[in-house]
ZAMARGU-4260 file (C-alpha; in steps of 0.2 Angstrom, whole numbers, plus 5000, padded with zeros to 4 digits):
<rodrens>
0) 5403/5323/5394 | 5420/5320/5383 | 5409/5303/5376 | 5396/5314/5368 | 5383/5313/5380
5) 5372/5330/5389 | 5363/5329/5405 | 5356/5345/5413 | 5355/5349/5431 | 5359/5357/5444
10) 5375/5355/5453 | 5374/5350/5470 | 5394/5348/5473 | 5409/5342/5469 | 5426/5337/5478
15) 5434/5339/5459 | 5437/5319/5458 | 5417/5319/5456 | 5403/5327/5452 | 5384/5326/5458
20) 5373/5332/5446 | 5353/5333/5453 | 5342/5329/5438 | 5322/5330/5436 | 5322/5314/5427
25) 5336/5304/5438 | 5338/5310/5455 | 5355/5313/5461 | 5370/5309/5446 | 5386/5305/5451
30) 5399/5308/5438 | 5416/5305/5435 | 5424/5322/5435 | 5436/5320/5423 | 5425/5312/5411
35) 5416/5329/5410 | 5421/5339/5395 | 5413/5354/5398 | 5401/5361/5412 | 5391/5377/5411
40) 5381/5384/5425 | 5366/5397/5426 | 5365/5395/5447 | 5379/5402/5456 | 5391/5390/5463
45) 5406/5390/5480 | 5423/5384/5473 | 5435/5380/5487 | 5455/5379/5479 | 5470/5369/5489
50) 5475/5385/5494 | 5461/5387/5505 | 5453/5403/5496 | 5434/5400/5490 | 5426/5412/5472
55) 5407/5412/5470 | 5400/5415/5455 | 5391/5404/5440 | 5405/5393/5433 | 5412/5387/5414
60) 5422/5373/5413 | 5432/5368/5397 | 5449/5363/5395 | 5456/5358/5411 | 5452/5375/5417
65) 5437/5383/5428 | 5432/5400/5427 | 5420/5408/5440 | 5412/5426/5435 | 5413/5432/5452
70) 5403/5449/5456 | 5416/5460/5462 | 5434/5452/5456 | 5427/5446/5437 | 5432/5429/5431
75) 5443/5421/5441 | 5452/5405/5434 | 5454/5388/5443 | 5464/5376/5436 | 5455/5357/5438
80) 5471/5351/5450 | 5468/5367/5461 | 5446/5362/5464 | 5446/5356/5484 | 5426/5357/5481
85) 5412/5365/5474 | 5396/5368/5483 | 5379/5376/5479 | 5373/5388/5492 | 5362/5374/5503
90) 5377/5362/5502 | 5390/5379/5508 | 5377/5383/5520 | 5376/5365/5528 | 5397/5367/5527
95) 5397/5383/5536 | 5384/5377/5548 | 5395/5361/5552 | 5412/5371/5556 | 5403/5379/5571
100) 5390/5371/5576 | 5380/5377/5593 | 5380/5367/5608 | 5364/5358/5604 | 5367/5354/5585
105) 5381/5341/5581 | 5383/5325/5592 | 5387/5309/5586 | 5390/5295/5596 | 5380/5279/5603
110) 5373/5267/5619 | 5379/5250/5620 | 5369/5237/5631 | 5373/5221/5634 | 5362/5207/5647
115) 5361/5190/5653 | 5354/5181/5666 | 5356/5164/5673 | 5344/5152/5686 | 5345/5136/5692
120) 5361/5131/5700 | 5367/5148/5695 | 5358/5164/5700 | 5369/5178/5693 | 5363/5194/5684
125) 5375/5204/5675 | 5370/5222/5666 | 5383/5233/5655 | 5379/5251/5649 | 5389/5264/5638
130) 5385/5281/5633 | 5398/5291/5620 | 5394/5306/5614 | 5408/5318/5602 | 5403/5337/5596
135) 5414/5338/5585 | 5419/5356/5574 | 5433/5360/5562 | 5442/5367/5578 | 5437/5358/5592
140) 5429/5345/5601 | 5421/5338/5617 | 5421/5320/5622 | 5407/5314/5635 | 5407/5296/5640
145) 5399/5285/5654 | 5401/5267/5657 | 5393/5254/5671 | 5394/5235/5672 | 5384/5228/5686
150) 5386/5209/5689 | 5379/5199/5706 | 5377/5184/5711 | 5360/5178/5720 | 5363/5164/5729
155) 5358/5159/5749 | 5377/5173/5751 | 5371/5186/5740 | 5387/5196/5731 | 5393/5208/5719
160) 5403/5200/5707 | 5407/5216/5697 | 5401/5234/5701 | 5412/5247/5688 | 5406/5263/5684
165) 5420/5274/5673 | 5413/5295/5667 | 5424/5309/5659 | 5422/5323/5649 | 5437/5333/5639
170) 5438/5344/5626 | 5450/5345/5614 | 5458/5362/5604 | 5467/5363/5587 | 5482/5373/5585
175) 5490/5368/5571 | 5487/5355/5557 | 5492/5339/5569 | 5494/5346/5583 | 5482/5350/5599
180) 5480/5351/5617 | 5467/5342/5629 | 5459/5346/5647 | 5448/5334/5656 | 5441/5326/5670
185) 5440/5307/5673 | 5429/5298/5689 | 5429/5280/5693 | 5421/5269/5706 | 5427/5250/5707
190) 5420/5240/5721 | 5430/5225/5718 | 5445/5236/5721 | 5436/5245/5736 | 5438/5261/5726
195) 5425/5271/5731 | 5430/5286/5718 | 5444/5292/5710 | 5445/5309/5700 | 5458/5313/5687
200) 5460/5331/5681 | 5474/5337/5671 | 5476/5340/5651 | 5492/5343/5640 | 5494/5343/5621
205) 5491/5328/5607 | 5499/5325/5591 | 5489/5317/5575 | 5501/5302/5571 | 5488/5297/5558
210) 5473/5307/5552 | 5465/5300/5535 | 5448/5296/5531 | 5449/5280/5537 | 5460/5280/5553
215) 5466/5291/5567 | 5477/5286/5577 | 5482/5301/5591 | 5498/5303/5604 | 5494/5312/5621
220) 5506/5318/5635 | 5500/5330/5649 | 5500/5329/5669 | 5485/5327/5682 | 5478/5328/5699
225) 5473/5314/5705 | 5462/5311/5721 | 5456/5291/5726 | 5447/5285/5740 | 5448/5267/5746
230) 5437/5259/5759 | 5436/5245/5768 | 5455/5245/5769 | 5466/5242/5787 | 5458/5249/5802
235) 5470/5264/5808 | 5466/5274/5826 | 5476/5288/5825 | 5482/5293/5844 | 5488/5309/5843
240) 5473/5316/5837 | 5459/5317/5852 | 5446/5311/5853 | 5453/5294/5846 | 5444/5289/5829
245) 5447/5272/5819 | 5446/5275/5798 | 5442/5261/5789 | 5447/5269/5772 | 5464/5277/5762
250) 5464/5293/5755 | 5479/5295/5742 | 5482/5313/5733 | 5496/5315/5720 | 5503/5323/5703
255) 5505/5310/5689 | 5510/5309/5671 | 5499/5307/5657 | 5505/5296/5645 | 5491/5288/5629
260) 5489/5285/5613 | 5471/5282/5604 | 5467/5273/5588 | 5451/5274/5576 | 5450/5263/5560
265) 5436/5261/5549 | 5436/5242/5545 | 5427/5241/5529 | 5410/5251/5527 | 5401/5245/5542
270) 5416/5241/5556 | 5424/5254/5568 | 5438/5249/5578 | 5442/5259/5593 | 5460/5255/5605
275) 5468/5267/5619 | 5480/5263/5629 | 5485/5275/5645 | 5498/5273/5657 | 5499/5287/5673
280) 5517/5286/5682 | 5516/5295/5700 | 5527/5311/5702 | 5524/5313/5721 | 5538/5309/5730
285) 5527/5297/5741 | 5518/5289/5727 | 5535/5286/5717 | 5539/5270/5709 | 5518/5267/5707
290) 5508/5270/5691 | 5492/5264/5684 | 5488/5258/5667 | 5471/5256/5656 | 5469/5245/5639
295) 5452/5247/5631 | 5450/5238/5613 | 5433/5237/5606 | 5423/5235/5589 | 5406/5243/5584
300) 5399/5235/5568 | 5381/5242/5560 | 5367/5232/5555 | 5358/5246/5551 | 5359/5265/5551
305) 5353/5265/5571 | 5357/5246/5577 | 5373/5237/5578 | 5382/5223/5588 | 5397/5229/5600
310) 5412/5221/5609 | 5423/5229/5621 | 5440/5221/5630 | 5448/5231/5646 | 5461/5229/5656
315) 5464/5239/5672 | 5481/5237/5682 | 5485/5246/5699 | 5502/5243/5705 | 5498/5246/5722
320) 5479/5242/5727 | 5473/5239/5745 | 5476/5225/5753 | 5468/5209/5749 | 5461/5216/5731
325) 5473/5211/5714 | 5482/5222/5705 | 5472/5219/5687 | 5455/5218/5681 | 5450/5211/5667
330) 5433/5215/5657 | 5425/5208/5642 | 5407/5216/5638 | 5397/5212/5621 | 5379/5218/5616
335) 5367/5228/5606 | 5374/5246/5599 | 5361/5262/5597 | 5368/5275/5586 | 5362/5291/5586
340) 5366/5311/5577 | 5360/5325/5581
</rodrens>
């Protein structure tokens, strides 16, 4: 160290702003890097450079210089401005592993719950449910999602107050440094809307507005299919087709815009706060003029590693639902949050 002191370890890794340095007698050291004066290492170490090329070899370090003795190409300097990171081989191996991790290693994500119940003058029951699960790799990355909120009222006239269930998948693909395309599949089922299912399919390509440590915040534009069903809307008895039939239901197929943008901040070290906003214009000629919107803002915050406390606000506008249903729904859902990795 330039103040005179020697410690001896082992280097685990480094992002050339610090250095951990595993010791017998202290655990895991974290130094500052450029209080180091000098480093010399027996074990043979991975450094990265900003150009994105990566020498192997057991490093000296002195004057604001690195030099790896590599096996085939000798020593190979690296200026200290030009270290992206240094890794032993179980920390490189970990690296390489997390760059294209299979299918069953690599999901992150979480469940929220949330519950109540009332008795006595009121009899209401109301359950909420999330799942979000992200695999995410340094190329790509599939989204899984499911939601359900499932409110009634218990009465002597029993009914459902609220019966929403949301699912999608998508996967995303990198093509450049900011930029990427998406395909997906959305589903939905409302009762308070009579809608007994809509599916969305489409994709298109996203651009990262914002990507630093702490936020993200991503611009979308693509086209869908979509394909709703509605029930319980005007009776209709179609006479030229025998034998006569009455449909209680609308059917509604059309091309539509996909239009979004979605924000993650790190709020502190234990808040996340998550925003999308999606609007979908028609494009058939039938449909024109009609568009539907989605608003979802929610905060996750950790008590601990596994439990946290959520809250999540949506907003769900239609400008031409079924007759004798509004045009907006409004959602506020708050509960327990289970995290998990895999």
């Amino acid at each position: 160290m330039k103040n005179g002191d020697h410690l001896t370890g082992v280097v685990v890794q480094s992002d050339g702003k610090t250095l951990v340095l595993h010791t017998d007698y202290a655990g895991d050291v974290t130094l500052d890097f450029k209080a180091i004066a000098e480093i010399k290492t027996d074990q043979e170490l991975h450094v990265s450079t900003t150009q994105k090329k990566t020498v192997v070899g057991p490093v000296t370090a002195a004057d604001g210089n690195l030099e790896v003795a590599t096996k085939t190409g000798g020593n190979v300097e690296v200026p200290d401005g030009d270290v992206a990171m240094i890794r032993d081989d179980a920390e490189q191996a970990a690296y390489d592993k997390s760059l294209h991790p299979g299918l069953r290693q690599g999901w992150n994500g979480g469940a929220d719950v949330g519950f109540s119940l009332a008795r006595g003058n009121s009899q209401t029951t109301n359950l909420a449910l999330a799942i979000n699960a992200v695999h995410p790799t340094a190329s790509d990355k599939i989204t899984i999602y499911l939601t359900s909120l499932d409110t009634n009222n218990q009465l002597s006239t029993p009914s459902t107050v609220a019966d929403l269930i949301t699912a999608g998948i998508r996967y995303d693909r990198n093509f450049g440094p900011k930029s990427f395309v998406f395909a997906g599949a959305d589903f939905m089922s409302n009762a308070l809307q009579d809608l007994d299912l809509r599916g969305l399919y489409g994709g298109g390509v996203g651009y990262h507005a914002i990507k630093t440590a702490n936020t993200t915040l991503d611009i979308l534009a693509g086209l869908n299919y979509t394909h709703e069903t509605y029930s319980d809307g005007t009776p209709v008895t179609p006479a030229t087709v025998p034998p006569a039939y009455t449909s209680y239901g609308v059917t509604q197929r059309f091309a539509a815009l996909t239009l979004g943008e979605e924000l993650t901040h790190k709020a502190g070290k234990t808040t996340v706060i998550t925003q999308k906003f999606y609007m979908y214009p028609d494009l058939s000629s039938g449909y024109a003029g009609q568009y539907r919107g989605e608003f979802d803002l929610g905060t996750a915050t950790k008590i601990n590693k596994w439990l946290g406390w959520q809250n999540q606000f949506a907003d769900m506008y239609v400008s031409n639902p079924p007759t004798g249903t509004k045009d907006n729904d409004v959602l506020f859902t708050t509960g327990l949050n289970f995290s998990f990795k895999h």
